[in-house]
Backbone as CSV, one residue per row, in Angstrom:
resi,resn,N_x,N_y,N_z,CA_x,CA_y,CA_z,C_x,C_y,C_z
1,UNK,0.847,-1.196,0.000,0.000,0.000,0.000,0.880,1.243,0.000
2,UNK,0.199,2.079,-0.834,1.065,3.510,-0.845,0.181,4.593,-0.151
3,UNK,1.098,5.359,1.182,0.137,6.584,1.750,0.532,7.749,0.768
4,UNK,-0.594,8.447,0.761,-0.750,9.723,0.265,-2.067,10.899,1.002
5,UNK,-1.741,12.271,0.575,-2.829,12.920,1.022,-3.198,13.837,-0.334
6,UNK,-4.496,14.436,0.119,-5.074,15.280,-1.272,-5.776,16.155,0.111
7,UNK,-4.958,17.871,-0.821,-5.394,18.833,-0.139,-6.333,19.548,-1.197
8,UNK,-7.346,20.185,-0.645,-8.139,20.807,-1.345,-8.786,22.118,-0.658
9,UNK,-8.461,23.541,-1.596,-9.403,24.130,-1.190,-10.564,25.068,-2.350
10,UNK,-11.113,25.537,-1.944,-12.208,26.127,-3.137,-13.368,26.894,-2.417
11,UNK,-14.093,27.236,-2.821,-15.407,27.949,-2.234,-16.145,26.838,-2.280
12,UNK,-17.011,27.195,-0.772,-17.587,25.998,0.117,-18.860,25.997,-0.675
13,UNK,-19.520,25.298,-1.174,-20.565,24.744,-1.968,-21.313,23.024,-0.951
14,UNK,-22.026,22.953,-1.319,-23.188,21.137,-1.247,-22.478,20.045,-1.989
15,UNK,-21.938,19.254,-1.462,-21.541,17.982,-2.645,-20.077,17.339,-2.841
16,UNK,-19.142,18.598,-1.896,-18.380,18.557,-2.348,-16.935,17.399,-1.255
17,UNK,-17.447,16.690,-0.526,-17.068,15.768,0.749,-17.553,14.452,-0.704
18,UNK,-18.510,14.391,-0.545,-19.385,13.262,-1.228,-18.220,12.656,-2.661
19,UNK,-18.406,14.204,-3.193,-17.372,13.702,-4.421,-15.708,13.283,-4.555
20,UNK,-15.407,14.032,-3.438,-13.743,13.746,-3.405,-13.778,12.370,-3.133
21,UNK,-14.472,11.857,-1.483,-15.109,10.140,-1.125,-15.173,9.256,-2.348
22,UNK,-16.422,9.652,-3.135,-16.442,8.873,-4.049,-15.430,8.589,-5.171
23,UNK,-14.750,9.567,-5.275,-13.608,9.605,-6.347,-12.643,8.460,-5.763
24,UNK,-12.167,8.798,-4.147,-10.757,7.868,-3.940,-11.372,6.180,-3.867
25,UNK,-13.106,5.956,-3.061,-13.427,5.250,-3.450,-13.267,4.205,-4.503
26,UNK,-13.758,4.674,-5.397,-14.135,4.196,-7.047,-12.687,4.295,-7.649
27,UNK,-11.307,4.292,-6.826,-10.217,4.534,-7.675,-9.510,3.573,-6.962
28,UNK,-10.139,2.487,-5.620,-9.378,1.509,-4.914,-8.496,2.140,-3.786
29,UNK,-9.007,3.556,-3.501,-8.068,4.037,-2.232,-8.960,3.740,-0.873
30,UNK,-8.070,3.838,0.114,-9.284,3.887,1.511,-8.325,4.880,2.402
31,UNK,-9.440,5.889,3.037,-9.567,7.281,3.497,-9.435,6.640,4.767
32,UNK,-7.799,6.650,5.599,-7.492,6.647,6.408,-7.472,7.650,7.932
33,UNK,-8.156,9.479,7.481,-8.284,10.307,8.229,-8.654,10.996,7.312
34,UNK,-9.712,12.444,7.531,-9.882,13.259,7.003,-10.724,14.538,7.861
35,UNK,-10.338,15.822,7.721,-10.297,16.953,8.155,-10.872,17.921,6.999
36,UNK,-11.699,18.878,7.256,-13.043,19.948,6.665,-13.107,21.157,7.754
37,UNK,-13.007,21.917,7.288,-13.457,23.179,7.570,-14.154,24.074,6.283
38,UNK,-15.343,24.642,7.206,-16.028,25.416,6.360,-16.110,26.756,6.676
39,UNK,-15.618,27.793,6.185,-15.241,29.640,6.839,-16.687,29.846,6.390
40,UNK,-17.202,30.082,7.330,-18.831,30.711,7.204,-18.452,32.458,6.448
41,UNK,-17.132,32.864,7.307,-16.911,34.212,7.145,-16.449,34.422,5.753
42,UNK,-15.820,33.386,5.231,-15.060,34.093,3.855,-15.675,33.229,2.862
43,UNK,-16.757,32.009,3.262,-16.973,31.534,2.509,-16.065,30.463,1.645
44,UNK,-14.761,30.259,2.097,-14.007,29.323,1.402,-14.535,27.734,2.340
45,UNK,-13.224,26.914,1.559,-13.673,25.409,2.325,-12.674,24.784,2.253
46,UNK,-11.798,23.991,3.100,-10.470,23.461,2.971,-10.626,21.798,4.017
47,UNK,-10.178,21.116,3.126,-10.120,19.750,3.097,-8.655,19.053,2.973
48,UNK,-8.458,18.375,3.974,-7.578,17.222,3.676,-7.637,15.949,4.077
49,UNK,-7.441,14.763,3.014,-7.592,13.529,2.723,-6.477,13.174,3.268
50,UNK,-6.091,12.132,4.109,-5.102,10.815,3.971,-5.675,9.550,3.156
51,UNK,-5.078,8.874,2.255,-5.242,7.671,1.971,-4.493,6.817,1.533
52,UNK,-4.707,5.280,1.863,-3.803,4.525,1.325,-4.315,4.024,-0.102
53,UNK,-3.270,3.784,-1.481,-4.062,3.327,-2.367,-2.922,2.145,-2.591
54,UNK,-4.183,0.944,-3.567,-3.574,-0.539,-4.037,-2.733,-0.466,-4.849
55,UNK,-1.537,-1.430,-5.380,-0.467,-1.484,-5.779,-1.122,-1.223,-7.082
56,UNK,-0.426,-0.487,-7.307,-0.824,-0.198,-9.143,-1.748,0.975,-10.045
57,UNK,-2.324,1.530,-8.487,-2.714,2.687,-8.621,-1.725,3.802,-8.241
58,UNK,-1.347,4.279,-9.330,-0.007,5.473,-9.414,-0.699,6.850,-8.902
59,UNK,0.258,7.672,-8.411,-0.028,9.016,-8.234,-0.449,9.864,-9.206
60,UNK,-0.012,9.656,-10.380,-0.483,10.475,-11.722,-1.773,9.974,-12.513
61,UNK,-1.902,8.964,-11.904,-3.487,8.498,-12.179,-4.220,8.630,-11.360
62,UNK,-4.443,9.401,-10.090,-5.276,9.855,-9.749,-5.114,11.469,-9.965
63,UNK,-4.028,11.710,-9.949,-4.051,13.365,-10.427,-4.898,13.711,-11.746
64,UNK,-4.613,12.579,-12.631,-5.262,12.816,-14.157,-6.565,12.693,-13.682
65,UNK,-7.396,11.718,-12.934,-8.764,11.325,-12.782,-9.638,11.908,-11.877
66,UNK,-8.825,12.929,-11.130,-9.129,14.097,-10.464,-9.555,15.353,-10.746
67,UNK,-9.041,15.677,-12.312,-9.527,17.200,-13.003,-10.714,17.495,-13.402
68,UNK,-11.631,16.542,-13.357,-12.949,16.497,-13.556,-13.439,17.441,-12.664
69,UNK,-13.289,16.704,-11.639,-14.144,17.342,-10.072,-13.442,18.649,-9.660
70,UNK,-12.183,18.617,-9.841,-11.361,20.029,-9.774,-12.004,20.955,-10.126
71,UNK,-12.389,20.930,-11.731,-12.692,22.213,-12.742,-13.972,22.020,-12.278
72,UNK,-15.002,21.130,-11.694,-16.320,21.331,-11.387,-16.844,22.473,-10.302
73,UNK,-15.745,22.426,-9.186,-15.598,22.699,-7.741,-14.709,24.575,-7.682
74,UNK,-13.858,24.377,-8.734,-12.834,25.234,-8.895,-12.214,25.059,-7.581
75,UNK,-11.652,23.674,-7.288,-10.890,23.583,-6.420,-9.080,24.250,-6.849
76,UNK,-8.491,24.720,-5.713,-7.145,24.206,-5.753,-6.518,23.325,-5.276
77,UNK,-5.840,22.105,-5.520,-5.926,21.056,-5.179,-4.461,20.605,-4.870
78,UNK,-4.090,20.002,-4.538,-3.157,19.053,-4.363,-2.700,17.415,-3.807
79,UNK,-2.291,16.610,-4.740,-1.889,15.236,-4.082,-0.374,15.326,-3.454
80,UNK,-0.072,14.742,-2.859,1.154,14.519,-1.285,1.649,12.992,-1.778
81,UNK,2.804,12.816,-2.050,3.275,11.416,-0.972,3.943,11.189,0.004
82,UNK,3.196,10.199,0.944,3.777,10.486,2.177,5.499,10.100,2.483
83,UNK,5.915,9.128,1.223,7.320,9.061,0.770,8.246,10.393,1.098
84,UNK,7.538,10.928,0.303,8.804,12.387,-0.444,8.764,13.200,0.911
85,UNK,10.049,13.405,1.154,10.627,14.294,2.344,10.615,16.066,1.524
86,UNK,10.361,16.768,2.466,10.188,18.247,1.708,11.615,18.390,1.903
87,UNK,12.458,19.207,0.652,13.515,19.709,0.909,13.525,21.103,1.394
88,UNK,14.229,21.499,2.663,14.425,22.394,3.560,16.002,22.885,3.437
89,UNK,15.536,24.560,3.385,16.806,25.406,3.994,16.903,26.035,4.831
90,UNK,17.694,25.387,6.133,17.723,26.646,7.375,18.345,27.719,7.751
91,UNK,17.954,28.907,8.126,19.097,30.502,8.181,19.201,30.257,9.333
92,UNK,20.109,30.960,9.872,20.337,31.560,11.208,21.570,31.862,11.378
93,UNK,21.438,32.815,12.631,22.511,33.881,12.495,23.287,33.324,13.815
94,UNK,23.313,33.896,15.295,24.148,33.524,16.355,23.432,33.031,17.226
95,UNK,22.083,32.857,17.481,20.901,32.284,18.079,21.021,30.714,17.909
96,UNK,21.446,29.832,18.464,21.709,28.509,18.068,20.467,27.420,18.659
97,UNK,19.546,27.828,19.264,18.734,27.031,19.941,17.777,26.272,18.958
98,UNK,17.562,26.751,18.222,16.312,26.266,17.349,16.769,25.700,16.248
99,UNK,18.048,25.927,15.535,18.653,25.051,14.610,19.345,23.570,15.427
100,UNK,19.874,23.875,16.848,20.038,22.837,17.498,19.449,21.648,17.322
101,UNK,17.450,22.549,17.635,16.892,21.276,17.977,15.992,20.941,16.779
102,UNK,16.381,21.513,15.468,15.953,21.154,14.423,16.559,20.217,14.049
103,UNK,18.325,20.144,13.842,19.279,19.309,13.886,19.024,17.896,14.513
104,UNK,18.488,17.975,16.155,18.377,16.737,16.809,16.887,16.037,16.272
105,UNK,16.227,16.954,16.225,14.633,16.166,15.541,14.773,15.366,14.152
106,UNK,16.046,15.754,13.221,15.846,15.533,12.084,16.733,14.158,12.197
107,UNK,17.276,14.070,13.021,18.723,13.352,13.056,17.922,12.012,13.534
108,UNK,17.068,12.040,14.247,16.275,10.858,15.460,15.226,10.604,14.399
109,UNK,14.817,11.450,13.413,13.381,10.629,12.434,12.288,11.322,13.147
110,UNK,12.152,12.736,13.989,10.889,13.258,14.252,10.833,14.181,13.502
111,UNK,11.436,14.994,12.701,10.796,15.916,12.070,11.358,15.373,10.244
112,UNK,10.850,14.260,9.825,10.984,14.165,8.303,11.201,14.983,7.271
113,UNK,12.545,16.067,7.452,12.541,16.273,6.098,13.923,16.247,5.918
114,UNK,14.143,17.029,4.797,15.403,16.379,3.545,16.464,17.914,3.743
115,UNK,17.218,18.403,4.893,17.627,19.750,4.944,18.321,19.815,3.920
116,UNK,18.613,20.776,2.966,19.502,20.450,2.009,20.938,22.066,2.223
117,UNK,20.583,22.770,3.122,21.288,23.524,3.335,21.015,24.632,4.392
118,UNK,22.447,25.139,5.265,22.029,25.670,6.024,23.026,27.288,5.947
119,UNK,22.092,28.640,5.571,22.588,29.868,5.454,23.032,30.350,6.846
120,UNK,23.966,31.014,6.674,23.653,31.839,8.111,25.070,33.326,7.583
121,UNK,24.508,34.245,8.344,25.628,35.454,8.038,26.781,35.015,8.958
122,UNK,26.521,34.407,9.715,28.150,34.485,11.000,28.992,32.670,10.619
123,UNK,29.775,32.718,11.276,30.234,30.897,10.699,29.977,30.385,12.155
124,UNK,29.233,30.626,13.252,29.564,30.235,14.400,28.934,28.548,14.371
125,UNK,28.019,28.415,13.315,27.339,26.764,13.660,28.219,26.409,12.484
126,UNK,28.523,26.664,11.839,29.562,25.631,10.575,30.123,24.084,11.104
127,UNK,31.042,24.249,12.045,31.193,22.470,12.079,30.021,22.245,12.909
128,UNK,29.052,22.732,13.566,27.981,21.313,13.826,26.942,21.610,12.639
129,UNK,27.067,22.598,11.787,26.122,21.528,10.324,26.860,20.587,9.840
130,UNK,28.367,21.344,9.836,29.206,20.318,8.449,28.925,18.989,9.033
131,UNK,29.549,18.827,10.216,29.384,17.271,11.043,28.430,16.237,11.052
132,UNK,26.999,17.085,10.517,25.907,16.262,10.053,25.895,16.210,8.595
133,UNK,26.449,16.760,8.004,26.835,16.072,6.670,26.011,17.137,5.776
134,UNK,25.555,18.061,6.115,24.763,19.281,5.393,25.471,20.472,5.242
135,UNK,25.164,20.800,3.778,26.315,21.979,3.111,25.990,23.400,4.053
136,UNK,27.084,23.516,4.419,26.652,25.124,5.322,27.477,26.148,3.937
137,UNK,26.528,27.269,4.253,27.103,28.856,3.369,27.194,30.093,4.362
138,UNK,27.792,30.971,4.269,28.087,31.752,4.936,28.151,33.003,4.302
139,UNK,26.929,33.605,4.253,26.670,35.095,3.522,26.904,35.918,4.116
140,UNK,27.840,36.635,4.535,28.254,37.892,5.009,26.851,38.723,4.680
141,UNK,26.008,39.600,5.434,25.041,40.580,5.247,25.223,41.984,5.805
142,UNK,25.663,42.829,4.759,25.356,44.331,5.133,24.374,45.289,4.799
143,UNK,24.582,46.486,4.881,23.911,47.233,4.184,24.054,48.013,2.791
144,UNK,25.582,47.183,2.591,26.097,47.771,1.220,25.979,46.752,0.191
145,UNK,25.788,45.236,0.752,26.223,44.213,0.099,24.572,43.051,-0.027
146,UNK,23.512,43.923,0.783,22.360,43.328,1.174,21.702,42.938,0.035
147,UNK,21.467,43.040,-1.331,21.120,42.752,-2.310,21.995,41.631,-2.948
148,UNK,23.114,42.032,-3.355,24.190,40.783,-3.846,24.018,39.929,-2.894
149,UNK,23.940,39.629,-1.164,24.115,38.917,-0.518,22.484,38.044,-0.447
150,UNK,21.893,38.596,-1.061,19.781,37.559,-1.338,20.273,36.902,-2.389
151,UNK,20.758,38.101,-2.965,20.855,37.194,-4.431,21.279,35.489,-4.596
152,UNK,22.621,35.637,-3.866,23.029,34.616,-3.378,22.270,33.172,-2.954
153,UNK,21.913,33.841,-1.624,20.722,33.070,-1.003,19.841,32.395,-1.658
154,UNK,19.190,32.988,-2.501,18.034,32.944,-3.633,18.600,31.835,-4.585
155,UNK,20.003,32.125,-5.091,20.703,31.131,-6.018,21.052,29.681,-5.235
156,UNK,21.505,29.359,-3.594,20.922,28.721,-3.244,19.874,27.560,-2.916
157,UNK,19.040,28.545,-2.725,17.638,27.725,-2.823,17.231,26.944,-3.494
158,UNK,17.406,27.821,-4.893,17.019,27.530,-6.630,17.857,26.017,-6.171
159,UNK,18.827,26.344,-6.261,20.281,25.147,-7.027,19.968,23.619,-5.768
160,UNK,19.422,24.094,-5.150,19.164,22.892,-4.179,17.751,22.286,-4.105
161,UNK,17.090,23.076,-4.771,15.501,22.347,-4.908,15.029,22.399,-3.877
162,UNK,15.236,23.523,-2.956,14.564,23.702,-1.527,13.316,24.214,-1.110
163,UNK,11.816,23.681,-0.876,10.263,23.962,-1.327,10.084,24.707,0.073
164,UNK,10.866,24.786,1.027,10.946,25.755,2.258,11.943,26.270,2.771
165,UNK,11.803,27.385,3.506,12.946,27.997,3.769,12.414,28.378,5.233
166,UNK,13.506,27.792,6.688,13.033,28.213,7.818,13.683,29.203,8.177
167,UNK,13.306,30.212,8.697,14.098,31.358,9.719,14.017,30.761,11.269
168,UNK,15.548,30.568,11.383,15.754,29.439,12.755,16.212,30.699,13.530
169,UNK,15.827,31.755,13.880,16.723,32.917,14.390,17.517,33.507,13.633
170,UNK,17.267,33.776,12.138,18.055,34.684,11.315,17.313,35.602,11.086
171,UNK,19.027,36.748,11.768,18.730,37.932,12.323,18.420,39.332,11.328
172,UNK,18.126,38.856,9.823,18.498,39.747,9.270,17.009,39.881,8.413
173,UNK,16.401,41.213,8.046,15.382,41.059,7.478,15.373,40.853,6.077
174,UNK,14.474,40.244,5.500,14.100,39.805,3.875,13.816,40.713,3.394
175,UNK,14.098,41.025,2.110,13.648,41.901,1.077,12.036,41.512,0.951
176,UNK,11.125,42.747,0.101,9.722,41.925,-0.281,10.342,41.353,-1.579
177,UNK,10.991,41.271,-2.670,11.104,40.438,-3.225,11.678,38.610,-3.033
178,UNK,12.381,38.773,-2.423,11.837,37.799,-1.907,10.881,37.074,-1.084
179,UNK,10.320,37.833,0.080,9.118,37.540,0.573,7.868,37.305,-0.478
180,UNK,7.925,37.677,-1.502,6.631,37.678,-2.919,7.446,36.339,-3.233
181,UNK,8.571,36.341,-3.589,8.831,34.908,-4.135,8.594,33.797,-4.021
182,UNK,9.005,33.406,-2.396,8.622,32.410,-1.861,7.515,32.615,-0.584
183,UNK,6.580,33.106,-0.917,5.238,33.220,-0.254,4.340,32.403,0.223
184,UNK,4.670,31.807,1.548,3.953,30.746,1.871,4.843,29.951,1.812
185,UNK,5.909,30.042,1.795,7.455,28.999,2.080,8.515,29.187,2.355
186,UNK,7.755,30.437,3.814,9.313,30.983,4.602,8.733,30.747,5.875
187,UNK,9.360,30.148,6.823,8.519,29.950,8.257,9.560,30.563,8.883
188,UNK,8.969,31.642,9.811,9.846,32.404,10.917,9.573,32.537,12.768
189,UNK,10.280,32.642,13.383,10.160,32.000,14.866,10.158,33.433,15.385
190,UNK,9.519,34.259,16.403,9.889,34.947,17.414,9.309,34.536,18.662
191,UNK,9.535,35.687,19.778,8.917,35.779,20.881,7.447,36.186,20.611
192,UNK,6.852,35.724,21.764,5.634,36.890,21.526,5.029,38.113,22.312
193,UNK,6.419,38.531,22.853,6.328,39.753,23.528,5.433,41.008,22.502
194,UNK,6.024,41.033,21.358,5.710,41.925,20.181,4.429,42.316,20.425
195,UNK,3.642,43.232,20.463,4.231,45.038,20.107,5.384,45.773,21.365
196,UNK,5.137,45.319,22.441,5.237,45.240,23.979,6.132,45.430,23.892
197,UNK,7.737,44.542,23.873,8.765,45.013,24.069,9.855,44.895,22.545
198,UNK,10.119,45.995,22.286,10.873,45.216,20.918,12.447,45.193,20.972
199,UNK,12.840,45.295,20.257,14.762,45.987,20.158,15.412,44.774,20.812
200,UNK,16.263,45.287,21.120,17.185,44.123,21.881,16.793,43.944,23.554
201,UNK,17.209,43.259,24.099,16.902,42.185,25.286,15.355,42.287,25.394
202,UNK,14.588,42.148,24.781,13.016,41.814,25.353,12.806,40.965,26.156
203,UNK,13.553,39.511,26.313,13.126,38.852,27.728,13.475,40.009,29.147
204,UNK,14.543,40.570,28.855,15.386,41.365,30.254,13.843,42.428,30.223
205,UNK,13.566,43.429,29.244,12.718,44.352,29.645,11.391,43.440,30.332
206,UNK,11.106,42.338,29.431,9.944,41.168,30.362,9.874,41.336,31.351
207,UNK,10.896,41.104,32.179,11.660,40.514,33.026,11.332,41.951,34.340
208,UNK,11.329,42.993,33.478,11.771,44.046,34.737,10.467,44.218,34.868
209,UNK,9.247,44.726,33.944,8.226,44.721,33.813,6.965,43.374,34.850
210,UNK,7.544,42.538,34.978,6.847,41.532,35.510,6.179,40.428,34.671
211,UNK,6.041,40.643,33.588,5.606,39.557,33.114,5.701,37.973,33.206
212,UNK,3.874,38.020,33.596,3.775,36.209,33.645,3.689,35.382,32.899
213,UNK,3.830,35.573,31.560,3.789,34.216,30.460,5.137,34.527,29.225
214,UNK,6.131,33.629,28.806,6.619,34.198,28.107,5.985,33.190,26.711
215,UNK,5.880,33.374,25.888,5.488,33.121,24.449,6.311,33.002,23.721
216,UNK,5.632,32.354,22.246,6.514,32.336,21.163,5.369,31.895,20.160
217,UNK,5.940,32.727,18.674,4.821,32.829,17.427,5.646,32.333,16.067
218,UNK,5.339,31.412,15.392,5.683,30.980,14.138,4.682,30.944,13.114
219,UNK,5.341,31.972,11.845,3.970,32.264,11.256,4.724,32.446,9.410
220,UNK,4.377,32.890,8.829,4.778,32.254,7.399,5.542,33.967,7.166
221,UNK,6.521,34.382,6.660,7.002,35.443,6.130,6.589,36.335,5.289
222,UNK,6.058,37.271,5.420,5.478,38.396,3.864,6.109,39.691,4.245
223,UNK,6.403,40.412,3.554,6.800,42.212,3.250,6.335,42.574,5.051
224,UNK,5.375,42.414,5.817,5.023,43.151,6.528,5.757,42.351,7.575
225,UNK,6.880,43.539,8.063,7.926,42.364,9.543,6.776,41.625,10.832
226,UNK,7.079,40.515,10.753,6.408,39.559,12.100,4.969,39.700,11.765
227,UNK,4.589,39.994,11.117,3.290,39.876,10.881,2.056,39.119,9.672
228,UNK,2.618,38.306,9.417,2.370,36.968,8.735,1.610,35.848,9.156
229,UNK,1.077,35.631,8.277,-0.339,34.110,8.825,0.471,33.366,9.968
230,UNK,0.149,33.247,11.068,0.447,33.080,12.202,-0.085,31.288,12.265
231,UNK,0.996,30.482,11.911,0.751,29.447,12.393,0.569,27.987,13.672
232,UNK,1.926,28.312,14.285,1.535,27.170,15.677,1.954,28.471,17.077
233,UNK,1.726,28.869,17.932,2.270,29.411,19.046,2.147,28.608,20.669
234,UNK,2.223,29.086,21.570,2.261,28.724,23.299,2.917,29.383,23.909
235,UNK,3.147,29.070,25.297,3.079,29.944,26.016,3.518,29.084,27.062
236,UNK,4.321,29.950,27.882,4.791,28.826,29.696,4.409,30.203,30.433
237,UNK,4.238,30.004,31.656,3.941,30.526,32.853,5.210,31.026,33.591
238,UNK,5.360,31.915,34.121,6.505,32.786,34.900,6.210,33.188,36.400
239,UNK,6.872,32.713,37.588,6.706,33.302,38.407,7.550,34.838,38.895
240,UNK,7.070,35.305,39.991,8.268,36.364,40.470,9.593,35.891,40.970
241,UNK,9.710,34.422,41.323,10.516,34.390,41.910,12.366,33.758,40.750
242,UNK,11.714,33.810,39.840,12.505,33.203,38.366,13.188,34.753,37.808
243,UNK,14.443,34.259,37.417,15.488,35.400,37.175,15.411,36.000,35.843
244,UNK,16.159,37.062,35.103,16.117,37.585,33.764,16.775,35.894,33.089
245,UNK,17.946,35.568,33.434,18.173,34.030,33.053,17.129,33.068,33.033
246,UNK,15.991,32.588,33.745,15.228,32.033,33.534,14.444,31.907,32.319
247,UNK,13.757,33.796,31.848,13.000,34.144,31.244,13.706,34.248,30.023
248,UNK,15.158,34.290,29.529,15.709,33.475,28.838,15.645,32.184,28.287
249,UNK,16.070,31.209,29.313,15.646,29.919,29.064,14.300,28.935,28.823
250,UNK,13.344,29.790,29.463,12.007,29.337,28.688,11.861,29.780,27.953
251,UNK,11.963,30.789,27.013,12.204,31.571,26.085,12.993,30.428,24.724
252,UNK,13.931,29.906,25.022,14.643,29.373,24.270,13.734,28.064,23.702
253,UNK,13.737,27.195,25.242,12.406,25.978,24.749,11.142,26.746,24.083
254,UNK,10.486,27.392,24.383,9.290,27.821,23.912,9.254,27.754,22.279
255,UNK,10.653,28.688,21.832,10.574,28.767,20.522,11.028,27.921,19.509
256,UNK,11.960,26.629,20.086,12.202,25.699,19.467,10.908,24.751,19.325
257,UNK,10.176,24.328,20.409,8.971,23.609,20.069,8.397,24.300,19.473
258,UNK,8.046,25.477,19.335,7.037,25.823,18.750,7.335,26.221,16.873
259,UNK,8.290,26.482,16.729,8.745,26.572,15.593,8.707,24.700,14.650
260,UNK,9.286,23.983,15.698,9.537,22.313,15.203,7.981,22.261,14.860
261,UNK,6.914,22.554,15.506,5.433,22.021,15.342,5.093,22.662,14.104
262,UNK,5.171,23.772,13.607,4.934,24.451,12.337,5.557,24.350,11.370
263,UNK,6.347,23.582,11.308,7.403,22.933,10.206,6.499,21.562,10.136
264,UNK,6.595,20.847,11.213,5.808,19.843,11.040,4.193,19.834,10.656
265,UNK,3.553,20.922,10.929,2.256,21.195,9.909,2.278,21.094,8.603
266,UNK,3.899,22.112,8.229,3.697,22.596,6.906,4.421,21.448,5.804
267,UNK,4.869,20.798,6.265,5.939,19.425,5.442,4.824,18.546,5.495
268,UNK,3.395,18.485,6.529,2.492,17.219,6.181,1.222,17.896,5.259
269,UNK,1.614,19.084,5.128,0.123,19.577,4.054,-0.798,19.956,5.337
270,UNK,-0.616,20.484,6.243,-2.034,20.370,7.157,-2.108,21.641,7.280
271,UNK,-1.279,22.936,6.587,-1.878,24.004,7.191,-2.197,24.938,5.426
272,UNK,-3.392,25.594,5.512,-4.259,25.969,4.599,-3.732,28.010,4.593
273,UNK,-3.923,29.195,3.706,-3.170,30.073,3.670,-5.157,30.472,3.714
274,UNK,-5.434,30.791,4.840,-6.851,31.807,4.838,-6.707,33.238,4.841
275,UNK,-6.662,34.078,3.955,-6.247,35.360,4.133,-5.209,35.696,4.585
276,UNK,-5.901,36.726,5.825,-4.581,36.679,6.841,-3.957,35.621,7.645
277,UNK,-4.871,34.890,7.989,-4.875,33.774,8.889,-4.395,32.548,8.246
278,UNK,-4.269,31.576,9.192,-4.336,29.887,8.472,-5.480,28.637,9.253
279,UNK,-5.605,28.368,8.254,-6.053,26.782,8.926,-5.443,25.568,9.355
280,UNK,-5.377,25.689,10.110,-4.204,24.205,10.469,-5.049,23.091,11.242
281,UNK,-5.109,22.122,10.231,-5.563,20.712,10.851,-4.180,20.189,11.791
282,UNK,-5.625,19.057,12.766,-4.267,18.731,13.838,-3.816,17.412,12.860
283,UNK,-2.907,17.321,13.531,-1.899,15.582,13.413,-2.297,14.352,13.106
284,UNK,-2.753,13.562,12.356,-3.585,12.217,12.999,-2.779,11.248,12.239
285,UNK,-3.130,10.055,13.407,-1.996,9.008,13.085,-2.660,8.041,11.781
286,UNK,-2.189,8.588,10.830,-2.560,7.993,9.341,-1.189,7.457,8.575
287,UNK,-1.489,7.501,7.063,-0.708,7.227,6.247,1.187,8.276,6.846
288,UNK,1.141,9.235,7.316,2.328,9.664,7.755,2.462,9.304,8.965
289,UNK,2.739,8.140,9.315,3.090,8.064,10.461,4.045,8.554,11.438
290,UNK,5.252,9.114,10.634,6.285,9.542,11.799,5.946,11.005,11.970
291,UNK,4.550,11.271,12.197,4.335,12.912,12.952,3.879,11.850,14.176
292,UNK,3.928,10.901,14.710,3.558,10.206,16.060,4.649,10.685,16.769
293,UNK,6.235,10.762,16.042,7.302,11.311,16.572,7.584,12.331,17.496
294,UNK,6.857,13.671,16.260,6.913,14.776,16.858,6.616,15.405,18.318
């Protein structure tokens, strides 16, 4: 048996559960999990299928036997195999926590994908990428050189076949041309102190201020800084009696899990681009099994 998923979205209409069913049906697949939402507000409708199909039913034969109902629905659609690892490129600058534990998730088989390179402006992680066997680059970024130095980046990407690009704590902001480029395939990590405290040390100003929860927000990259379809976040609890170091260190966990979970949405197809917002179906133990990992 081969797992696969089929994402679909389109304007929410009568009929349209019934027909996708009947399609994988009548094509020898069986619908191992499936997830629907209907936006009363915008009127759209977003669906995703897991299924396993019988030996001999290919992926391009159901893609071909699928355009029917597509052009009926004016769906946008997509088929998944749960095979193919997404190829990933990670940035980051001197912040090492979240490429750390991207590194250890990928290394153990919990976060399935295929890194194919890791940017960063400083060389400070170079031997622990090289050591895992992944090409590190090292783009010097200024303000004189900030264009030649995307460019780069961009050439990169291209040359490695990379369908995402994470911001693991890279410190440097994106052009909108590239943010238009790869739109909906840049995932970026902060705190979620934001509007509240910004600039440099925001846990320390936290910290003096009193704050009881520290946060963290991972949300997809566009032209407008930190403010992008907001995909997985959380939150830990702070007492008074916990130091500016503390509020650091939960700080650090916060944003590595929470960043690892939105990578892991977006490599299984489960999160949908609603306007501003997203839809993100949860996890279920189907045809991808190693999100049981995560």
């Amino acid at each position: 048996m081969s797992h696969h998923a089929l994402t679909v979205k389109c304007a929410s209409r009568r009929g349209i559960v019934a027909a996708v069913s009947a399609f994988l049906a009548e094509a020898g697949c069986n619908i191992t999990d499936a997830h629907q939402f209907d936006d009363m507000e915008t009127g759209n409708f977003f669906m995703r299928v897991s299924f396993d199909s019988e030996e001999g039913t290919s992926l391009e034969t159901l893609k071909t036997g699928f355009l029917p109902i597509s052009e009926e629905f004016g769906m946008e659609h997509a088929f998944h195999d749960a095979a193919q690892k997404m190829k990933v490129i990670i940035m980051v600058s001197r912040f090492g926590h979240c490429l750390n534990d991207l590194l250890y998730r990928w290394r153990i088989g919990a976060l399935p994908i295929d890194i194919v390179g890791v940017i960063s402006n400083h060389m400070d992680y170079q031997k622990v990428v090289v050591n895992h066997d992944i090409p590190f680059h090292c783009i010097k970024v200024t303000k004189e050189n900030k264009p030649q130095a995307e460019a780069q980046q961009i050439a990169i990407v291209e040359e490695s076949g990379a369908e995402l690009i994470v911001l693991a704590r890279y410190m440097q902001v994106l052009s909108d041309q590239m943010c238009q480029k790869m739109s909906g395939r840049i995932i970026n990590i902060h705190h979620s102190f934001l509007p509240s405290f910004k600039g440099a040390n925001p846990y320390k100003q936290a910290y003096q201020r009193g704050v009881k929860f520290i946060g963290a927000t991972s949300h997809y990259v566009t032209a407008d800084l930190d403010e992008g379809p907001i995909i997985e976040q959380d939150v830990k609890r702070l007492t008074h009696a916990q130091s500016p170091g503390d509020y650091v260190s939960l700080g650090r966990d916060v944003e590595s899990l929470v960043l690892s979970r939105a990578i892991h949405a977006h490599i299984h197809h489960r999160v949908f681009l609603n306007g501003n917002k997203t839809v993100v179906f949860p996890a279920s133990p189907d045809g991808y099994r190693s999100e049981r990992m995560g």
